[in-house]
mmCIF file of the C-alpha atoms, coordinates in Angstrom:
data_MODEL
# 
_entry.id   MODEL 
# 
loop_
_atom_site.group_PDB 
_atom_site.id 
_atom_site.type_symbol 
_atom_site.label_atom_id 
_atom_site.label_alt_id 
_atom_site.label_comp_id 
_atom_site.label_asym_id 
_atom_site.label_entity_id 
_atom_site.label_seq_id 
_atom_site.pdbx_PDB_ins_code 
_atom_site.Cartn_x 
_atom_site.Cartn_y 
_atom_site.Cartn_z 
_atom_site.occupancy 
_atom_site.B_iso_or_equiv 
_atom_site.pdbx_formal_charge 
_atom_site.auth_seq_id 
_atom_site.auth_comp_id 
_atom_site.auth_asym_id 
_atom_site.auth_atom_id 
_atom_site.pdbx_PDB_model_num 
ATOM 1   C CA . UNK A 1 1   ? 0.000   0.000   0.000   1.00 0.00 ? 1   UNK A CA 1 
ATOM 2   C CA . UNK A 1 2   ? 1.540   3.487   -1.475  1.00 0.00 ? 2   UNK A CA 1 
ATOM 3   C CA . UNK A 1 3   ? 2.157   5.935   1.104   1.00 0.00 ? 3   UNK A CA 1 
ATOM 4   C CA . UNK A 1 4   ? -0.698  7.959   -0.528  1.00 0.00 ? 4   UNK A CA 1 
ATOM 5   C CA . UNK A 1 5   ? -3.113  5.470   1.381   1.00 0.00 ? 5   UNK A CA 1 
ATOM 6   C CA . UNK A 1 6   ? -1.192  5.437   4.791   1.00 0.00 ? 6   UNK A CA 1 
ATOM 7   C CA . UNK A 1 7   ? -4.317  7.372   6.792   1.00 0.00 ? 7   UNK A CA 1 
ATOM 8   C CA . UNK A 1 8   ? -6.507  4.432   6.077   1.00 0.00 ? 8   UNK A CA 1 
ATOM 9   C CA . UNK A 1 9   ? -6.116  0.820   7.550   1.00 0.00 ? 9   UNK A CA 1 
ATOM 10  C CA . UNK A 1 10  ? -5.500  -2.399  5.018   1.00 0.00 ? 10  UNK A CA 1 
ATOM 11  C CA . UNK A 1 11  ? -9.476  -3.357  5.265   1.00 0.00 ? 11  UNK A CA 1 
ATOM 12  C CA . UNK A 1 12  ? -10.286 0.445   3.745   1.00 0.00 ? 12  UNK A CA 1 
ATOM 13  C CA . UNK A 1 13  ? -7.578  0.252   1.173   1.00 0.00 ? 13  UNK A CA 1 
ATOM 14  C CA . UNK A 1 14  ? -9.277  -3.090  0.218   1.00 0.00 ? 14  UNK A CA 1 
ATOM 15  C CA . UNK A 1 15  ? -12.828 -1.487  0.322   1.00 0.00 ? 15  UNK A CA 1 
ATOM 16  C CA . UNK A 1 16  ? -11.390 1.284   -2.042  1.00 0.00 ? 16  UNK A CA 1 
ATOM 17  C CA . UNK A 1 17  ? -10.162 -1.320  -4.569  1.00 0.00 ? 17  UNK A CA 1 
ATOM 18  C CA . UNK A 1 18  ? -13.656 -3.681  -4.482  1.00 0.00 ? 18  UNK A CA 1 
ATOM 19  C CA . UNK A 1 19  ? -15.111 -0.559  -4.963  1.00 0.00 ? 19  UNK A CA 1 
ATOM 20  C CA . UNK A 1 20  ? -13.944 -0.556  -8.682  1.00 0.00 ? 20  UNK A CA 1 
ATOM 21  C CA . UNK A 1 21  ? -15.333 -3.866  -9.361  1.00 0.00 ? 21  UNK A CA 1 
ATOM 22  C CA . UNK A 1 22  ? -18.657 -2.282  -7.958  1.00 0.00 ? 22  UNK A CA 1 
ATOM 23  C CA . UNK A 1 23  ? -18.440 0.433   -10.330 1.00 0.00 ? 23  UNK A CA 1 
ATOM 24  C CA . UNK A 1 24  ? -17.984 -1.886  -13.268 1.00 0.00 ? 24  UNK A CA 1 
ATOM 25  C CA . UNK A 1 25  ? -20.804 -4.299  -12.202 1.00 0.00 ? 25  UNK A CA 1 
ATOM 26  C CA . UNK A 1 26  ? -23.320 -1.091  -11.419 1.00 0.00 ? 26  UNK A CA 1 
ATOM 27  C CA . UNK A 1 27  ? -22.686 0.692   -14.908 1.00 0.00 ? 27  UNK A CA 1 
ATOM 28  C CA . UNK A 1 28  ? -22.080 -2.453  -16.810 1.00 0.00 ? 28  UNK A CA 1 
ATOM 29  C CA . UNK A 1 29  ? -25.574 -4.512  -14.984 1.00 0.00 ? 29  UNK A CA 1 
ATOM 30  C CA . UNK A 1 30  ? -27.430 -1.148  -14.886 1.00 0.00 ? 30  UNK A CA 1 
ATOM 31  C CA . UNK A 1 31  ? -29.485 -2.061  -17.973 1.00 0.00 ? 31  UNK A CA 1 
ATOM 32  C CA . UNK A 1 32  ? -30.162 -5.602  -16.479 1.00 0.00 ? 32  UNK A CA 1 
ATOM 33  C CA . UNK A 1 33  ? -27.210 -7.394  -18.566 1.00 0.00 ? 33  UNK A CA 1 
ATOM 34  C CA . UNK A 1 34  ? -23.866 -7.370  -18.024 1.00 0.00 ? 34  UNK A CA 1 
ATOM 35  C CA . UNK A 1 35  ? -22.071 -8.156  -21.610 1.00 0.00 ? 35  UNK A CA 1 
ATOM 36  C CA . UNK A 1 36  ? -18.562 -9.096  -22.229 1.00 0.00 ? 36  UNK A CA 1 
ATOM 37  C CA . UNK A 1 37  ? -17.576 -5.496  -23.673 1.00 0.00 ? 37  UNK A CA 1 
ATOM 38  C CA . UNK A 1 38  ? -18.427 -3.814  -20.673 1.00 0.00 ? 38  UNK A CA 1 
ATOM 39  C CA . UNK A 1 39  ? -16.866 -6.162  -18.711 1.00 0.00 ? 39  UNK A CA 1 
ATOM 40  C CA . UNK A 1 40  ? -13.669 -5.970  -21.223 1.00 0.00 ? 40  UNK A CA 1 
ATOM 41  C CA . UNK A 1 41  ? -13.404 -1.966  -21.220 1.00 0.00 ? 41  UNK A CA 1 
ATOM 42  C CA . UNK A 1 42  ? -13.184 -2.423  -16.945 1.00 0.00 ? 42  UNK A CA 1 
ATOM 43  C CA . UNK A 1 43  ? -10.614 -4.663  -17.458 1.00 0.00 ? 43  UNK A CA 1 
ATOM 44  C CA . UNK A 1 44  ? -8.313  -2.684  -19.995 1.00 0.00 ? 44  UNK A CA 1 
ATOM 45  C CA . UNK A 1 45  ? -9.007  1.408   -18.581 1.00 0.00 ? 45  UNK A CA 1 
ATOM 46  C CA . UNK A 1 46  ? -7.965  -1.075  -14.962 1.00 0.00 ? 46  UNK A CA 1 
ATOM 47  C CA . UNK A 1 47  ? -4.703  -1.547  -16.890 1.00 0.00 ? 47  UNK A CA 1 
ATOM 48  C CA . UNK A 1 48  ? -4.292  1.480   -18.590 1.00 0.00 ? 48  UNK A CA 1 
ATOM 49  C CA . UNK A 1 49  ? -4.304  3.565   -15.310 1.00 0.00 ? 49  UNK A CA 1 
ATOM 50  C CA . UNK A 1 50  ? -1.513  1.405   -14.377 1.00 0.00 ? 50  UNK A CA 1 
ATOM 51  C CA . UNK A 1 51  ? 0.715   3.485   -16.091 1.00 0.00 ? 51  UNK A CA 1 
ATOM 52  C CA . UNK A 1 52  ? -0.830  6.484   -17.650 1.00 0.00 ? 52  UNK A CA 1 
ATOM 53  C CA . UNK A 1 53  ? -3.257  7.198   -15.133 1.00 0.00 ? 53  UNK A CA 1 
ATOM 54  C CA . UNK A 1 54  ? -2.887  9.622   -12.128 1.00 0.00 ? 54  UNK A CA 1 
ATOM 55  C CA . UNK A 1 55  ? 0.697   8.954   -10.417 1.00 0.00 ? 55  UNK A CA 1 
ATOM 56  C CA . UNK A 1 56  ? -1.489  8.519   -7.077  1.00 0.00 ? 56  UNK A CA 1 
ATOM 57  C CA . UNK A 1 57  ? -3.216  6.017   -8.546  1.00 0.00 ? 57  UNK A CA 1 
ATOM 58  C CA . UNK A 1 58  ? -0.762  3.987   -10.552 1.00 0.00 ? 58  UNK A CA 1 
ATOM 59  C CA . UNK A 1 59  ? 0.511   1.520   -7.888  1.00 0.00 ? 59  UNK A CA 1 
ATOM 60  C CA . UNK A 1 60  ? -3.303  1.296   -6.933  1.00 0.00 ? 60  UNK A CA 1 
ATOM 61  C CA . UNK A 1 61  ? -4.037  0.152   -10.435 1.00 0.00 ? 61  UNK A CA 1 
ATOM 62  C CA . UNK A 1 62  ? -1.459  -2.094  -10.633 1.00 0.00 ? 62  UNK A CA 1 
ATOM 63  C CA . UNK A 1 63  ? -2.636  -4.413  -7.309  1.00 0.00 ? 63  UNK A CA 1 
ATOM 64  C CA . UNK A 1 64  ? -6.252  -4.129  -9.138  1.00 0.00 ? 64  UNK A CA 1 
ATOM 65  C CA . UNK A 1 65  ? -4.575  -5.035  -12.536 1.00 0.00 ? 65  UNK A CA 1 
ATOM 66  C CA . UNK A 1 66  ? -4.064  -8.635  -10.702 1.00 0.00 ? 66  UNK A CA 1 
ATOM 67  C CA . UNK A 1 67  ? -6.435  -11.470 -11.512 1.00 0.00 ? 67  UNK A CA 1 
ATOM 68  C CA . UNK A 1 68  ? -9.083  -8.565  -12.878 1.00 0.00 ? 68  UNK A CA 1 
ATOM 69  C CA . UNK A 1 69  ? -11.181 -10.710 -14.880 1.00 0.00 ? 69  UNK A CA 1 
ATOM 70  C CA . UNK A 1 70  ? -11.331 -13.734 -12.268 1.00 0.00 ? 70  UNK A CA 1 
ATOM 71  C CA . UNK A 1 71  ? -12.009 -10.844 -9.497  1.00 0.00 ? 71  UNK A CA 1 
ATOM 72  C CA . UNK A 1 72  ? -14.788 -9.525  -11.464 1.00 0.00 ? 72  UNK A CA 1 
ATOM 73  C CA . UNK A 1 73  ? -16.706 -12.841 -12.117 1.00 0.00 ? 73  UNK A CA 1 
ATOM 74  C CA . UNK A 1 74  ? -16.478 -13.715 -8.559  1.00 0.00 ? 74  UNK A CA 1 
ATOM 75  C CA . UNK A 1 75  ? -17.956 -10.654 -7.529  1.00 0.00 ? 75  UNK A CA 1 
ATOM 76  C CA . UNK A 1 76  ? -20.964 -10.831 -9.942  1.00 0.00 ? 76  UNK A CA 1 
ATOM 77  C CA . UNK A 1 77  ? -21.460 -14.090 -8.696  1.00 0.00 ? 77  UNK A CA 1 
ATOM 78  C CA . UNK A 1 78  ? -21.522 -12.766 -4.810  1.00 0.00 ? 78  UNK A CA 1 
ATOM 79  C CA . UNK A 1 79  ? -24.263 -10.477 -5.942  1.00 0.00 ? 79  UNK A CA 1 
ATOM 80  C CA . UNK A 1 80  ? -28.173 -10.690 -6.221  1.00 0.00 ? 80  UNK A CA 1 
ATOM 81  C CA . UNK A 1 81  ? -28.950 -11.766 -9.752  1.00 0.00 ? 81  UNK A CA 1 
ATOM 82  C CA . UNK A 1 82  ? -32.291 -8.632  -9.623  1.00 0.00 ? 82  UNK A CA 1 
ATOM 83  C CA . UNK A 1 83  ? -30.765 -5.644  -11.210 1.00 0.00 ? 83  UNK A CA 1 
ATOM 84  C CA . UNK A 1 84  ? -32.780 -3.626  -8.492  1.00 0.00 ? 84  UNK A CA 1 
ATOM 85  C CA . UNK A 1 85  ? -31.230 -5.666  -5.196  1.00 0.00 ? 85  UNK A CA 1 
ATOM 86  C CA . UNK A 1 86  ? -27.921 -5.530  -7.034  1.00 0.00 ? 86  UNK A CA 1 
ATOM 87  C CA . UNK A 1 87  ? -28.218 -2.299  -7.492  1.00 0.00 ? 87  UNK A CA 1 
ATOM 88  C CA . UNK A 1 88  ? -29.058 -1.221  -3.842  1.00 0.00 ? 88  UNK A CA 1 
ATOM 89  C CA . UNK A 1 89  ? -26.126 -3.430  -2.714  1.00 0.00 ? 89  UNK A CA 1 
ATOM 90  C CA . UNK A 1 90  ? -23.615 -1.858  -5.011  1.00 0.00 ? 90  UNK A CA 1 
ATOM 91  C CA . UNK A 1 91  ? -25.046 1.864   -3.934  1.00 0.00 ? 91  UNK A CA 1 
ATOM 92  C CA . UNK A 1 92  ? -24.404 0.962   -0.751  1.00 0.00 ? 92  UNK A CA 1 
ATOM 93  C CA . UNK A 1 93  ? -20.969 -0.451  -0.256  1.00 0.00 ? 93  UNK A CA 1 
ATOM 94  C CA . UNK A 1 94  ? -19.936 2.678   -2.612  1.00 0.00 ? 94  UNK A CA 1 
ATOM 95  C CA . UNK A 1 95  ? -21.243 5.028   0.119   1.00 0.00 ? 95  UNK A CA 1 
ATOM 96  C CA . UNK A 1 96  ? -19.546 3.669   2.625   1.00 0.00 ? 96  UNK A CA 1 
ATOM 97  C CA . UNK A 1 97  ? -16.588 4.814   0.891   1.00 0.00 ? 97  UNK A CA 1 
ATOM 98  C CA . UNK A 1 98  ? -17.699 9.034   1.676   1.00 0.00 ? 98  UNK A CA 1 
ATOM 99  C CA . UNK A 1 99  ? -15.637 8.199   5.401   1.00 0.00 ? 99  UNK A CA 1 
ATOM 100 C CA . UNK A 1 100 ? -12.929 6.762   3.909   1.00 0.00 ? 100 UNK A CA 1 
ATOM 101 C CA . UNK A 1 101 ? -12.564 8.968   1.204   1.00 0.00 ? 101 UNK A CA 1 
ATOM 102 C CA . UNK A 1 102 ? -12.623 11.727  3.490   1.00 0.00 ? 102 UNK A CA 1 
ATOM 103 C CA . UNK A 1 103 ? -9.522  10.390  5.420   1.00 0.00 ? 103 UNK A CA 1 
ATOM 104 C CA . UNK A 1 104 ? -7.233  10.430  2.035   1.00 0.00 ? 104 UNK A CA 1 
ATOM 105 C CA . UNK A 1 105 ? -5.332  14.138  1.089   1.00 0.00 ? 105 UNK A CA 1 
ATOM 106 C CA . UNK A 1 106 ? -7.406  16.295  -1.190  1.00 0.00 ? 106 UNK A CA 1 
ATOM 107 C CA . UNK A 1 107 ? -5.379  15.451  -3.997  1.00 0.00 ? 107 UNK A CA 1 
ATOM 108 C CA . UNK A 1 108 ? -5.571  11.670  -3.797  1.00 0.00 ? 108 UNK A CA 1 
ATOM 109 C CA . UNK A 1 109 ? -9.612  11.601  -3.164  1.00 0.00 ? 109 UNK A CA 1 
ATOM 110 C CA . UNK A 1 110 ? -9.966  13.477  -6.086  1.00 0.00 ? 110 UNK A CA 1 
ATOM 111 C CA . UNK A 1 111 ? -7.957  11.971  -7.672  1.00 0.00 ? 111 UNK A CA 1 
ATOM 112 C CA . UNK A 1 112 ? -9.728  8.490   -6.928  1.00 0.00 ? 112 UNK A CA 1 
ATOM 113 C CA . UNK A 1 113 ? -13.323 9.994   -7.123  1.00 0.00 ? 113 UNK A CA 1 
ATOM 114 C CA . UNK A 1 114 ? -12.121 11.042  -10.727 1.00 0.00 ? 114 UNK A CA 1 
ATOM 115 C CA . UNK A 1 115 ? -11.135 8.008   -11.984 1.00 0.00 ? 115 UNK A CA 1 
ATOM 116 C CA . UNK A 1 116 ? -14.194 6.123   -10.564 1.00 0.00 ? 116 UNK A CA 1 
ATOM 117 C CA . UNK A 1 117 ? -16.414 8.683   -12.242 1.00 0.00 ? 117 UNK A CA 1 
ATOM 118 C CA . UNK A 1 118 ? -14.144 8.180   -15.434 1.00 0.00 ? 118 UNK A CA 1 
ATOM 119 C CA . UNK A 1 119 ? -14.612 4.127   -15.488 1.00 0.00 ? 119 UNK A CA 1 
ATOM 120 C CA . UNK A 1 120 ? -18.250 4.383   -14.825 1.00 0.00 ? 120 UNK A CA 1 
ATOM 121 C CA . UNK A 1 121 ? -18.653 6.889   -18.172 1.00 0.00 ? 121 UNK A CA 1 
ATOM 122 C CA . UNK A 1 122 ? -16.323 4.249   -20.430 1.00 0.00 ? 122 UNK A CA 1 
ATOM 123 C CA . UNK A 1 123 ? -17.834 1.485   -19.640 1.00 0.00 ? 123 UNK A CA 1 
ATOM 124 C CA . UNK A 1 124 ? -21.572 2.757   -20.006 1.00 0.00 ? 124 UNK A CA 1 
ATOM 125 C CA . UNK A 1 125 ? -20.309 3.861   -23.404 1.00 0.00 ? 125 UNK A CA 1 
ATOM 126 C CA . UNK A 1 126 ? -18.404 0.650   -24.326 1.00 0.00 ? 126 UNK A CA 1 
ATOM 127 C CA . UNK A 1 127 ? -21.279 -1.581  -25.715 1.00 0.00 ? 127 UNK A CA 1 
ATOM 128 C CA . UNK A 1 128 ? -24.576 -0.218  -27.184 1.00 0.00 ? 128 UNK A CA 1 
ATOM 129 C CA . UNK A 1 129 ? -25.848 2.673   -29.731 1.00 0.00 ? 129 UNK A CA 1 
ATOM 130 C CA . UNK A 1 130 ? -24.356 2.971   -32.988 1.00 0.00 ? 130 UNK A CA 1 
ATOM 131 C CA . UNK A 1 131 ? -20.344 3.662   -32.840 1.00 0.00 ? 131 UNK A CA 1 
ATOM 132 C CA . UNK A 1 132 ? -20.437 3.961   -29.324 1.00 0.00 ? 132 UNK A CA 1 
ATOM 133 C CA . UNK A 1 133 ? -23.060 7.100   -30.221 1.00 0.00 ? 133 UNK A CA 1 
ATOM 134 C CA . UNK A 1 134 ? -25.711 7.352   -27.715 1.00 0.00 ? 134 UNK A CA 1 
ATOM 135 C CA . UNK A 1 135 ? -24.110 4.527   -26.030 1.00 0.00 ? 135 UNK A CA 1 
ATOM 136 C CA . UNK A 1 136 ? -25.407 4.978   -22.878 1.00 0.00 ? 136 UNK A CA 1 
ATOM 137 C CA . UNK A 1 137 ? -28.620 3.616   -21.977 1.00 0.00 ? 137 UNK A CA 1 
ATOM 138 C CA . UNK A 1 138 ? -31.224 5.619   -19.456 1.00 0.00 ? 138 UNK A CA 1 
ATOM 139 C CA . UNK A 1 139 ? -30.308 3.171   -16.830 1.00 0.00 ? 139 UNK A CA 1 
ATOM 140 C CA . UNK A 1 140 ? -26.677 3.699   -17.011 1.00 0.00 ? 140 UNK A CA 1 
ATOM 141 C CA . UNK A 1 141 ? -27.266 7.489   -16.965 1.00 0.00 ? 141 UNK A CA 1 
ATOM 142 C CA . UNK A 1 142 ? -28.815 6.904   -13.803 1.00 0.00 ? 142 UNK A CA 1 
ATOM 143 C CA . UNK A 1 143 ? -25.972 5.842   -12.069 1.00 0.00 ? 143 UNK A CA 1 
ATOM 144 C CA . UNK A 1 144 ? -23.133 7.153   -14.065 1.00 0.00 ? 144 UNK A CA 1 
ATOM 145 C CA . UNK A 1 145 ? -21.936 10.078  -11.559 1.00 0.00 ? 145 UNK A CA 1 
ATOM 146 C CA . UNK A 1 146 ? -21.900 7.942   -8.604  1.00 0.00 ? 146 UNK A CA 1 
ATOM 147 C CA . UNK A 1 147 ? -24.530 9.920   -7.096  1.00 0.00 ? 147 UNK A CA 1 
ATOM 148 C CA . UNK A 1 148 ? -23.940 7.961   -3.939  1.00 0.00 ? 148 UNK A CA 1 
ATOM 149 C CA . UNK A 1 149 ? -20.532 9.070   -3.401  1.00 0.00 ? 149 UNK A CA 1 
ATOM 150 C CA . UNK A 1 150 ? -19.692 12.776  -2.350  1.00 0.00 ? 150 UNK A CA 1 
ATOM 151 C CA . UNK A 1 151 ? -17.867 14.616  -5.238  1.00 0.00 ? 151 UNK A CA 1 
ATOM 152 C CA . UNK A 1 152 ? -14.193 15.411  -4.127  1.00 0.00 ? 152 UNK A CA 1 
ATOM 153 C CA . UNK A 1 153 ? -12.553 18.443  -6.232  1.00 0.00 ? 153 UNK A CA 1 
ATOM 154 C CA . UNK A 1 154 ? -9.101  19.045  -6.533  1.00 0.00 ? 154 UNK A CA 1 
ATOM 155 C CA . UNK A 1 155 ? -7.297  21.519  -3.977  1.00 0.00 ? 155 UNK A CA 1 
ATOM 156 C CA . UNK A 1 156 ? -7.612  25.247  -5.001  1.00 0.00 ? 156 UNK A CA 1 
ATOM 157 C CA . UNK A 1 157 ? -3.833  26.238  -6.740  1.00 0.00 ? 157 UNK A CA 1 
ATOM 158 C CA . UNK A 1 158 ? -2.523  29.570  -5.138  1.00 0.00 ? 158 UNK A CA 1 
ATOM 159 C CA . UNK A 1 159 ? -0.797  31.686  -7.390  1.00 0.00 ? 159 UNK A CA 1 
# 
């Protein structure tokens, strides 16, 4: 765990890392089906941010980058197979990250909050309309800001 994290214990570090699979699953299942290009675009903007995301986030990437796909499926599998209890459930564990968050420096909880909002908008676009045009379905739009989470904006730069 990057010294970036050291204000939260190793149990909210891991609830910070599930919560990416729970962002995938919510955008990606919001529509009631959870296809393989959804599923696909979480797996490769996971490895992308391993080295051209956010510095903060890049060794945080890199332990999620780790058995992605078999994390993923076992995590669908955990969760009710109604869209509308999964939904709930995801919603949920995502706001318990607002304490946690909260805990992290300015810079690294934006940072994070970014990149979560980021995932959720490629992978509602990644399967659906016509060249990823209108891509995102009314279900996905729904959930696509992480309404549940409290938006965390990058410290003010003094000049």
């Amino acid at each position: 765990m990057k010294s970036y994290f050291q204000n939260i214990s190793l149990e909210e570090y891991a609830q910070l890392k599930e919560a990416v699979f729970n962002v995938s699953i919510l955008i990606a299942g919001a529509d009631g089906k959870i296809d393989e290009e959804e599923k696909e675009w979480a797996e490769k903007i996971t490895h992308i941010r391993e080295y051209s995301g956010p510095e903060v986030l890049r060794a945080f990437y890199a332990d999620l980058g780790e058995n992605f796909e078999e994390h993923l499926e076992a995590r669908i599998k955990e969760l009710p197979e109604d869209v509308e209890e999964r939904n709930v459930e995801l919603a949920e564990a995502l706001r318990n990250l607002n304490p946690i968050l909260a805990k992290l420096p300015q810079t690294v909880g934006a940072s994070y909050y970014e990149s979560l909002t980021s995932l959720a908008k490629h992978i509602a676009k990644a399967s659906g309309g016509i060249m990823r045009i209108w891509a995102i379905s009314s279900e996905e739009a729904n959930w696509i800001e992480l309404p549940m989470i409290t938006p965390i904006s990058f410290p003010e730069i003094e000049e």
